[in-house]
C-alpha positions in Angstrom: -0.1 -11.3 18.7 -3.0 -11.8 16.2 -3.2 -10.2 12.9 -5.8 -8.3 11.5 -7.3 -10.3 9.3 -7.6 -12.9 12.2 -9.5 -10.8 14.2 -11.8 -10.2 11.5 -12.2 -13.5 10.8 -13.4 -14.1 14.8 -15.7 -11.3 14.9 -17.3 -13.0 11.4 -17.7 -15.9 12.8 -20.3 -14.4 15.7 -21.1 -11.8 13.2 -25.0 -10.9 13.4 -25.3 -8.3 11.1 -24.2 -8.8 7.8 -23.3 -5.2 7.3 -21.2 -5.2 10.0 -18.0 -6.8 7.8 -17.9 -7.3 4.0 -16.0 -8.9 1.7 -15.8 -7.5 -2.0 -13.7 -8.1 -4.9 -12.2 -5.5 -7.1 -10.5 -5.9 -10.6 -7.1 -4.0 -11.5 -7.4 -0.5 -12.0 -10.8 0.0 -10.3 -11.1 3.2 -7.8 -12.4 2.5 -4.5 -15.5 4.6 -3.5 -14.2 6.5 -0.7 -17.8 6.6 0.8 -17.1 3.1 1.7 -14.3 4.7 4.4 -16.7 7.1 6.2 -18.4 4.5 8.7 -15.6 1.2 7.9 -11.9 0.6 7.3 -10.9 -1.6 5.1 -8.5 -4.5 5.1 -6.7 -5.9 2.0 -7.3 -9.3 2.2 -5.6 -10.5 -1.6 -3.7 -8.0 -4.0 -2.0 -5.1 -4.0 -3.9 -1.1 -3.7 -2.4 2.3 -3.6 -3.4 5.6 -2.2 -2.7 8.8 -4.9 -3.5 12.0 -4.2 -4.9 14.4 -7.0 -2.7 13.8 -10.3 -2.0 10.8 -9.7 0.6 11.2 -7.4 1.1 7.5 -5.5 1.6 8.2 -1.6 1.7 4.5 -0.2 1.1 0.7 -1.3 -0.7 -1.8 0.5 -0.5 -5.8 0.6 -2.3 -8.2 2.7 -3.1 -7.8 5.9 -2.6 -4.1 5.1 -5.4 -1.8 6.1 -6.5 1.5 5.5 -8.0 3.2 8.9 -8.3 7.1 8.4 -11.0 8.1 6.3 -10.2 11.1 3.6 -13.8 12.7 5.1 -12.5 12.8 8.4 -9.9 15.1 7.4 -12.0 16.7 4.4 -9.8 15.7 1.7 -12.7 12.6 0.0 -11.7 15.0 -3.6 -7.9 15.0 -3.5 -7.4 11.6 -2.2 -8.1 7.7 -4.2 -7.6 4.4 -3.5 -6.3 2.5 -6.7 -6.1 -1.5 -7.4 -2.8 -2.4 -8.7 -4.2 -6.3 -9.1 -7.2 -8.3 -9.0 -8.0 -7.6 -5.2 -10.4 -8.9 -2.1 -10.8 -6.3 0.6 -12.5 -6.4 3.7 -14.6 -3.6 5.0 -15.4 -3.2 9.0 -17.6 -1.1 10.6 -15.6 1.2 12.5 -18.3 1.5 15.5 -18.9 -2.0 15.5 -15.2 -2.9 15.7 -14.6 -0.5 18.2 -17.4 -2.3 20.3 -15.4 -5.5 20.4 -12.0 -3.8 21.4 -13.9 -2.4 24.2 -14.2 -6.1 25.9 -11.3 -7.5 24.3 -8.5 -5.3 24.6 -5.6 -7.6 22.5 -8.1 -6.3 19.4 -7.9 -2.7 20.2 -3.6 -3.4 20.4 -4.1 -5.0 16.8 -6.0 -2.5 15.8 -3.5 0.5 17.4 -0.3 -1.4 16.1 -1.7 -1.9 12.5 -2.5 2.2 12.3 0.8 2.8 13.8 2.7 1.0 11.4 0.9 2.0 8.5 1.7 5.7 9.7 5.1 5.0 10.2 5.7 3.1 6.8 3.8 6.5 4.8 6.9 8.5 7.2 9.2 6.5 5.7 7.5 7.2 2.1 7.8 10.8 2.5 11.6 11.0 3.5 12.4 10.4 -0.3 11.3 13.7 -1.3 14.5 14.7 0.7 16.5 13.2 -1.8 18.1 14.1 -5.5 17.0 11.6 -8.3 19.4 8.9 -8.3 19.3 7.9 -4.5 15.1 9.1 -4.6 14.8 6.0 -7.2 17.0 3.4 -5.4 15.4 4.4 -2.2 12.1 4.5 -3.6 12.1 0.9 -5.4 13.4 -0.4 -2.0 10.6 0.7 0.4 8.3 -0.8 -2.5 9.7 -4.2 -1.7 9.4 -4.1 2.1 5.8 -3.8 1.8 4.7 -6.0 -1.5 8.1 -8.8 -0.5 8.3 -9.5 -4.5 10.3 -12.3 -5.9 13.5 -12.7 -5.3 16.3 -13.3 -8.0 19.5 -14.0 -6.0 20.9 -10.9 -5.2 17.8 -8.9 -7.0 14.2 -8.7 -6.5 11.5 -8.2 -9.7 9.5 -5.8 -9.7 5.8 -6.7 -10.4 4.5 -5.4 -14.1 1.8 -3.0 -12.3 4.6 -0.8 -11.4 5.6 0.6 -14.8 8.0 3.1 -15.5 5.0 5.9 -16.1 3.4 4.5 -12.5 7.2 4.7 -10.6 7.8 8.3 -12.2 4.1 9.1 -10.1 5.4 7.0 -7.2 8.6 8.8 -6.7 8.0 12.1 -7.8 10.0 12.8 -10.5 9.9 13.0 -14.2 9.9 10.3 -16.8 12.8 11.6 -18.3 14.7 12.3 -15.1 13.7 8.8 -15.0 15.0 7.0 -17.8 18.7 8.8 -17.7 19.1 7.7 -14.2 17.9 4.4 -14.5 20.2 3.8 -17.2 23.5 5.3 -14.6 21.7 3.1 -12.3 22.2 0.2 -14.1 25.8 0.9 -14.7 26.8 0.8 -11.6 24.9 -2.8 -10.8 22.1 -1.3 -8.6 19.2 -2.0 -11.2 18.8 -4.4 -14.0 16.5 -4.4 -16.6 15.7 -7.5 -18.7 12.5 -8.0 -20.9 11.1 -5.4 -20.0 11.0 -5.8 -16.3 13.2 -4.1 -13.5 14.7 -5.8 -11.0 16.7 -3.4 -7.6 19.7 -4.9 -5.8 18.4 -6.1 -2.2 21.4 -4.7 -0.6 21.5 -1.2 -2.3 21.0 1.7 -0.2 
């Protein structure tokens, strides 16, 4: 089956209307305008984004190919919810009715389209069962799910990861308290789950 970003890049190629899909760049740290999500989704096409809800508490990461389809006015929430570059990032926004036009006489876009939203709403499922757990586990677990969606590099048994996700941004991410944080990292790293090196973290791949 095609990816997303292939199917974009189709439609582009026939593309009449250069409003239909745009490409922009973003620098780290900038906040995505949400009124660009009322009449488009967007794609990530390079980089790494986040959702946070108010307070800066991180819901889900996104990677290439990635895309954001439900837009925070649909469901009234365009104050509470933000959409955060972690990197330098490209994203790709489509117009939703345009899209939808296409999918309409070529139905392997509209099963792209439905398998890409399902997933995505399966993988935020999968972000919320951590609130389930106590501290210890809520960190492994949590530092796990960020590696199946960003894949970071690999260190034998170990994977890095990335700087963006500092200790102060994975207290956000997980939900729990710097301090709670730092004790249990350190019991964490006893028991050969976690390393930390120069300042970087690195979870074992095989932890659970």
């Amino acid at each position: 089956m095609k990816s997303i970003l292939s199917i974009v890049e189709e439609i582009s190629q026939n593309e009449p209307d250069a409003t239909w899909i745009s490409y922009k760049t973003f620098t780290k740290n900038t906040v995505i305008n949400n009124k660009n999500l009322i009449s488009h989704f967007v794609i990530v096409a390079d980089g790494i984004i986040h959702l946070e809800i108010t307070r800066a508490q991180i819901l889900q990461f996104y990677k290439n190919g990635d895309m954001i389809y439900q837009s925070p006015y649909d469901v009234n929430v365009q104050d509470q919810v933000s959409i955060v570059c972690d990197t330098d990032t490209k994203l790709i926004f489509v117009d939703r009715e345009i899209f939808s036009d296409f999918a309409a006489n070529k139905i392997e876009y509209m099963e792209v389209l439905l398998k890409s939203v399902l997933k995505n709403t399966s993988d935020l499922c999968l972000e919320l069962m951590k609130h389930d757990l106590t501290v210890e586990p809520r960190i492994t677990y949590t530092l796990q799910k960020f590696c199946d969606r960003v894949a970071p590099t690999s260190h034998g048994e170990y994977q890095e990861i990335p700087d963006f996700l500092n200790k102060s941004k994975l207290a956000h991410y997980g939900n729990f308290s710097r301090k709670s944080l730092y004790d249990k990292l350190d019991s964490l790293e006893e028991q050969d789950i976690i390393k930390q090196h120069n300042q970087k973290l690195y979870i074992k791949t095989s932890a659970s």
